[in-house]
C-alpha positions as CSV (number, residue, x, y, z in Angstrom):
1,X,-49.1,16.2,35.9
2,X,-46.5,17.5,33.7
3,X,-43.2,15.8,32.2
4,X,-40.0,17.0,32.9
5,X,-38.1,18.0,29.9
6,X,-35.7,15.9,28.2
7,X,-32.1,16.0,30.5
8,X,-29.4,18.6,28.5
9,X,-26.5,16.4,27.0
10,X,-23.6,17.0,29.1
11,X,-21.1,19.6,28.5
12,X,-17.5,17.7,27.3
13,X,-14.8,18.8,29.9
14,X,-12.6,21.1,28.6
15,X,-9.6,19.0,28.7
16,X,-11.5,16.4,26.4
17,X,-12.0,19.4,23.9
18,X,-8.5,20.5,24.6
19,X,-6.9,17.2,23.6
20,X,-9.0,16.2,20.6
21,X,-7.9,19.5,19.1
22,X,-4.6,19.1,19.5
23,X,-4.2,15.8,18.5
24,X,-6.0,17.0,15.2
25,X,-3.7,19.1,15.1
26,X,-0.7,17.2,15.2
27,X,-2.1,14.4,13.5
28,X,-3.7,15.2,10.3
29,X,-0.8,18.0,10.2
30,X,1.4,15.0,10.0
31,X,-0.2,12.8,8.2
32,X,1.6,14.4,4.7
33,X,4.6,13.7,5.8
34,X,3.8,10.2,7.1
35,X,2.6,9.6,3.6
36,X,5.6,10.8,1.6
37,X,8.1,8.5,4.6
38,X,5.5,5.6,3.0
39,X,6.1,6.5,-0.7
40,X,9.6,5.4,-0.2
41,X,8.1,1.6,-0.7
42,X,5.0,1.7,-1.8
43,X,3.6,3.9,-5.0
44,X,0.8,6.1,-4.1
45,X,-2.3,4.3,-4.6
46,X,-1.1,1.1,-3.4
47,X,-0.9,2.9,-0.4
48,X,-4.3,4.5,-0.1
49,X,-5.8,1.3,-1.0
50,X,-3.7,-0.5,1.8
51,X,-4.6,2.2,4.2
52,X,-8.3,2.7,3.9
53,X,-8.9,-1.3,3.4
54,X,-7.4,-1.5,6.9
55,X,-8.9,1.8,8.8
56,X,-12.2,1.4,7.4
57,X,-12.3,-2.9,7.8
58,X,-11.6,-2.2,11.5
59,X,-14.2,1.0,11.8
60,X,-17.1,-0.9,9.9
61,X,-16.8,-3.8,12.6
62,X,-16.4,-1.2,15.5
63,X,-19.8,0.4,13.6
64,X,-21.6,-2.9,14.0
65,X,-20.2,-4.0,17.5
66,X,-21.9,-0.5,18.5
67,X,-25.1,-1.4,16.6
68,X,-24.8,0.2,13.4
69,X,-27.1,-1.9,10.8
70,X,-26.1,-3.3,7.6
71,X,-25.8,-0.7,4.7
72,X,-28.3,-1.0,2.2
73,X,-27.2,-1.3,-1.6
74,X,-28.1,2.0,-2.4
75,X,-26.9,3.4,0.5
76,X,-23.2,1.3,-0.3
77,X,-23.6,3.3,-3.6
78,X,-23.5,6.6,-2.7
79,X,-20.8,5.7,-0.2
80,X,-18.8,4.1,-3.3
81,X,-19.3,8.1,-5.1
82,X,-18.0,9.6,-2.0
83,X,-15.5,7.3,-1.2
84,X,-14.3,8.1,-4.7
85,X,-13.8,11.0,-4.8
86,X,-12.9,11.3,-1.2
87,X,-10.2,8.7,-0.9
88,X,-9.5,8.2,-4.6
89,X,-9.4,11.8,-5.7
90,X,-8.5,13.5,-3.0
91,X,-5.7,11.4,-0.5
92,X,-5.0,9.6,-4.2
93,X,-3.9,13.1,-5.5
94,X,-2.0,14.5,-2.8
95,X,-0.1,10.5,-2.6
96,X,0.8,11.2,-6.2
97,X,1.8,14.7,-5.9
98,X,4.4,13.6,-2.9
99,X,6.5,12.1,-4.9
100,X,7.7,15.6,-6.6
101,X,6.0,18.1,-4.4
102,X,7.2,18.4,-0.3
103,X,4.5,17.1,2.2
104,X,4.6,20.7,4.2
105,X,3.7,22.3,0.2
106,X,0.8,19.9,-0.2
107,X,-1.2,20.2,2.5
108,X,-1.0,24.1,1.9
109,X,-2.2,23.6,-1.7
110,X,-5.0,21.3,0.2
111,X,-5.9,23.9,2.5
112,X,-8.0,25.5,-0.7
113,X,-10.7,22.6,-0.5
114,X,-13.5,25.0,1.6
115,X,-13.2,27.5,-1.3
116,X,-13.8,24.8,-3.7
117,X,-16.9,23.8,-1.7
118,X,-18.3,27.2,-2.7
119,X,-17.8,26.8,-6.1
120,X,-19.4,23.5,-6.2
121,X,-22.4,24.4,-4.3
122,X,-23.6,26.3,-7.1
123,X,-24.4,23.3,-8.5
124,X,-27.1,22.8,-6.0
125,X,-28.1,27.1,-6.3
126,X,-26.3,27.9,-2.9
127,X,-24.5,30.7,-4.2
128,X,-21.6,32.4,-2.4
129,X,-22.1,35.4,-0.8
130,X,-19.8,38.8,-1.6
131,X,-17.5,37.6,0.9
132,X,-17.0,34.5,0.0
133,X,-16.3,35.1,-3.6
134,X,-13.5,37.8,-2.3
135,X,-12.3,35.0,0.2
136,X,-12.1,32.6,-3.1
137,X,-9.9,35.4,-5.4
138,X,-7.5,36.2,-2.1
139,X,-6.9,31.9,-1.8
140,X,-6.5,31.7,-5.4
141,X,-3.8,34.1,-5.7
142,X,-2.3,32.5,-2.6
143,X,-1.8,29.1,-5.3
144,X,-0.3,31.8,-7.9
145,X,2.3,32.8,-5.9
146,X,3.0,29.2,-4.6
147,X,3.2,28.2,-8.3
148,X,5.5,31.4,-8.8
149,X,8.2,30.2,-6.7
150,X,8.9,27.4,-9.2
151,X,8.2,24.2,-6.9
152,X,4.6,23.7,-8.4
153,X,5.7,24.4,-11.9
154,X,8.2,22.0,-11.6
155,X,6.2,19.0,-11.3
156,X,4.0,19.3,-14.1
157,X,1.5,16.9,-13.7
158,X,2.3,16.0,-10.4
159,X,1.3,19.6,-9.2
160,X,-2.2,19.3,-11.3
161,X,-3.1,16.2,-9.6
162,X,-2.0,18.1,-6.4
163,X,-4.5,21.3,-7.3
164,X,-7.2,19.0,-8.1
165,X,-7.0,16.7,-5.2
166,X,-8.7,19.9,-3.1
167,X,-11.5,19.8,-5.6
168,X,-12.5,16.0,-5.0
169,X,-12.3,16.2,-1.8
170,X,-14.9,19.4,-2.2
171,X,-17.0,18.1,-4.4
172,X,-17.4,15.0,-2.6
173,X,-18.1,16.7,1.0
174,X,-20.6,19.2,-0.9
175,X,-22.2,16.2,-2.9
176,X,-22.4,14.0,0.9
177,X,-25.2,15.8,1.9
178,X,-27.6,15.5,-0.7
179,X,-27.1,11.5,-1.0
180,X,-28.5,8.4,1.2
181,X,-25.0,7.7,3.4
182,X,-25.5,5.2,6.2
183,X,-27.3,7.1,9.1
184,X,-24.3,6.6,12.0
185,X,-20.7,8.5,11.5
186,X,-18.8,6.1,12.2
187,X,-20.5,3.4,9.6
188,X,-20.5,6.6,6.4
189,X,-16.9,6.9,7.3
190,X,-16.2,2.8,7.3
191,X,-18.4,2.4,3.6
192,X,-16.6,5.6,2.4
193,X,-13.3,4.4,3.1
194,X,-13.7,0.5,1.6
195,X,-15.1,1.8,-0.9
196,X,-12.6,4.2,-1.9
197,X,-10.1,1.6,-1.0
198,X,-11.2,-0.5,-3.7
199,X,-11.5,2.4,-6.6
200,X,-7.7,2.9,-5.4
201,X,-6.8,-0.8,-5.7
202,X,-8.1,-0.4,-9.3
203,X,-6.4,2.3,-10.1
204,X,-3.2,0.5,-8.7
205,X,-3.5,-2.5,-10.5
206,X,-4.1,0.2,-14.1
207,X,-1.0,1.6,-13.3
208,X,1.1,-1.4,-13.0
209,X,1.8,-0.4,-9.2
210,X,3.9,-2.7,-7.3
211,X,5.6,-2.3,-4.1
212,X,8.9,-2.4,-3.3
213,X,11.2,-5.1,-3.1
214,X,12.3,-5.0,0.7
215,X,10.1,-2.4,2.6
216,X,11.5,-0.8,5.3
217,X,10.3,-0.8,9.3
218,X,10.1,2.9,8.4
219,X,7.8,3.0,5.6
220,X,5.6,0.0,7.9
221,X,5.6,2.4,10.6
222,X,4.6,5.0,8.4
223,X,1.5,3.0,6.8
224,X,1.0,1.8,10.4
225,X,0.7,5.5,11.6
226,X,-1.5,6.3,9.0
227,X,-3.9,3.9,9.5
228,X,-4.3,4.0,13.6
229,X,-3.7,7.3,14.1
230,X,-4.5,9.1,10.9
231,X,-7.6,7.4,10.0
232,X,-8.8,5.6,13.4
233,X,-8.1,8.6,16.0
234,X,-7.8,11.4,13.7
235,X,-11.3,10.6,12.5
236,X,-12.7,9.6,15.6
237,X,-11.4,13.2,17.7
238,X,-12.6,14.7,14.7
239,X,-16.3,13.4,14.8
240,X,-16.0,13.7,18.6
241,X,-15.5,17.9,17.5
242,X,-18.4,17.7,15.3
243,X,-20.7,16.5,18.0
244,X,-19.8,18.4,21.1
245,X,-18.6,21.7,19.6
246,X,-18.9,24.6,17.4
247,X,-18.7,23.6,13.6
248,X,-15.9,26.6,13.4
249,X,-14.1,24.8,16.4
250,X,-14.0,21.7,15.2
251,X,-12.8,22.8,11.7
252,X,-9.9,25.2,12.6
253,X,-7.5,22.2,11.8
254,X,-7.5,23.5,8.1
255,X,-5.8,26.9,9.4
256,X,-3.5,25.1,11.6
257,X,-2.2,21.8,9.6
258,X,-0.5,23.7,7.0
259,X,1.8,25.4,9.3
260,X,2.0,22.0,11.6
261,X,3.0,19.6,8.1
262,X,5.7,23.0,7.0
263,X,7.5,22.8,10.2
264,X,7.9,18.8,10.2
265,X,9.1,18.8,6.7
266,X,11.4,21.1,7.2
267,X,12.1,19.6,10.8
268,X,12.4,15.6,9.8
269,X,12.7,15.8,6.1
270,X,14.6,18.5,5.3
271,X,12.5,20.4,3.4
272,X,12.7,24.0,2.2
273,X,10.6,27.0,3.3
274,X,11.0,29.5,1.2
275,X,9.9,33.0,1.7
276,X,7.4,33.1,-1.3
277,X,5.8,29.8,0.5
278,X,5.5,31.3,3.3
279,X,3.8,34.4,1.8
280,X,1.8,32.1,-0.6
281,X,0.7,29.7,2.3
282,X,-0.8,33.1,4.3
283,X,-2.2,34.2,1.6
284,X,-4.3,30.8,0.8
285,X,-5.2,30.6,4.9
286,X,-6.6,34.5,4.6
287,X,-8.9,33.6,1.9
288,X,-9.9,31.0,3.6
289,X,-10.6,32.8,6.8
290,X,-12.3,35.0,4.3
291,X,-14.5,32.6,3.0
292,X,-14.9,30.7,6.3
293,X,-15.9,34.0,7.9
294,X,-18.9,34.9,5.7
295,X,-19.9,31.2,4.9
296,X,-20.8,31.7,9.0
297,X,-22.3,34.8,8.3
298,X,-24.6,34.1,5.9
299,X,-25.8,30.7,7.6
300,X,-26.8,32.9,10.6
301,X,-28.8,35.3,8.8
302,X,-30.8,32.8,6.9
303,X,-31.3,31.3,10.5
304,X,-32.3,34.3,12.0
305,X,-34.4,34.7,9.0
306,X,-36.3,31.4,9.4
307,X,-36.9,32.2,13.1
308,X,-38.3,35.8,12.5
309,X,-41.0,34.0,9.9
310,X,-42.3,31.3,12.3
């Protein structure tokens, strides 16, 4: 008598494919210029730590109503590294860039992150390939030219935090996967993000951060908007992508939020497009493409490899 295989997971419709990606999309396209409507009350890391208290209180008890057991210290630890640099680094560095640099600017400058995550996995011997390294001089030159037309070399030290919040954000992803994170999605994401909160509250309270004196329904809705749907449903669409889909798929948001947080800064915030942004911002999403491309590349031959040595 033999056993019948294990049942196939079912394929996701492609309407439920359809709609996660676009509300990635539209969401975490929007998200930078949600954040800049909530700088108008609250100073940057206030808001982070405001923000991921909130989104990753409610995810951690969604985690444990689904079954997700309690974190062990070490494995709170490594989440309290990620979340770090995640949170802290990265969203704390594009909140503090905001307040000099446009929203649609920033998430362009944060579209570099993938090249950064080839730089940093030389610190664990992957080293890029040809193609990647050509990807990573095309995206560089793309943050030349966008530091050419003046708006990142106006704002100082704004505009470094704004370069290096790409490079936590890397370095954090790259790091994730060599260190014990909780073993569900949903429960890494929660520790990530309370943790994270925290490092930002600390920061806050160094800074001598304090909100404003009458906060506005606007800058509420903003913080409210960020929290549901940029943290709650952006996240949860996203690991929905991760699971069901292609990892090239599910990561095309980083080719498509630039141009979706350029168009609603210009749109609802009056922001400028210049033609050197627009050049600069093509630029950046070719070498990433670039890098993307061969990243893909080389994973399959090493697979390919592996199978041809079994």
């Amino acid at each position: 008598m033999t056993s019948k295989p294990p049942a196939a997971p079912p394929l996701p419709s492609p309407l439920a494919v359809g709609s996660a990606l676009v509300s990635l999309y539209l969401i975490w396209g929007s998200t930078y210029f949600a954040m800049r409507v909530a700088l108008e009350c609250f100073p940057p890391f206030l808001m982070g730590a405001l923000r991921f208290v909130l989104s990753g209180g409610l995810l951690f008890v969604f985690a444990r109503l689904r079954g997700a057991p309690w974190p062990s210290a070490r494995q709170w630890g490594a989440a309290a590294l990620v979340g770090s640099l995640l949170f802290a680094g990265g969203n704390g560095g594009i909140s503090l860039a905001e307040q000099s640099v446009s929203s649609g600017l920033a998430a362009v400058v944060v579209a570099t992150m993938p090249l950064f995550a080839a730089l940093f996995a030389l610190l664990w011997r992957e080293r890029p390939s040809l193609g990647e390294w050509a990807g990573l001089l095309v995206g560089f030159g793309g943050v030349a030219l966008l530091n050419g037309n003046g708006e990142l070399s106006a704002s100082g030290w704004m505009a470094a935090a704004l370069i290096l919040s790409p490079m936590a954000w890397a370095l954090g992803s790259v790091w994730s996967r060599r260190l014990p994170l909780p073993s569900t999605s949903a429960m890494t994401s929660a520790t990530q993000m309370l943790t994270g909160s925290l490092v930002m509250g600390a920061i806050a309270l160094l800074r001598g951060e304090h909100v404003a004196a009458h906060i506005t329904p606007r800058a509420w809705g903003a913080i409210a908007y960020l929290v549901v749907l940029g943290s709650l449903i952006g996240f949860s669409a996203y690991a929905f992508l991760l699971r069901t889909t292609r990892p090239a798929l599910a990561t095309s948001y980083a080719y498509v939020n630039p141009a979706v947080a350029l168009l609603i800064g210009a749109a609802f915030g009056g922001e400028h497009i210049g033609g050197l942004t627009v050049i600069g911002s093509a630029v950046i999403l070719t070498g990433v493409a670039i890098a993307s491309w061969s990243a893909r590349r080389a994973a399959q031959r090493a697979t390919l490899r592996a199978a041809q040595e079994l």
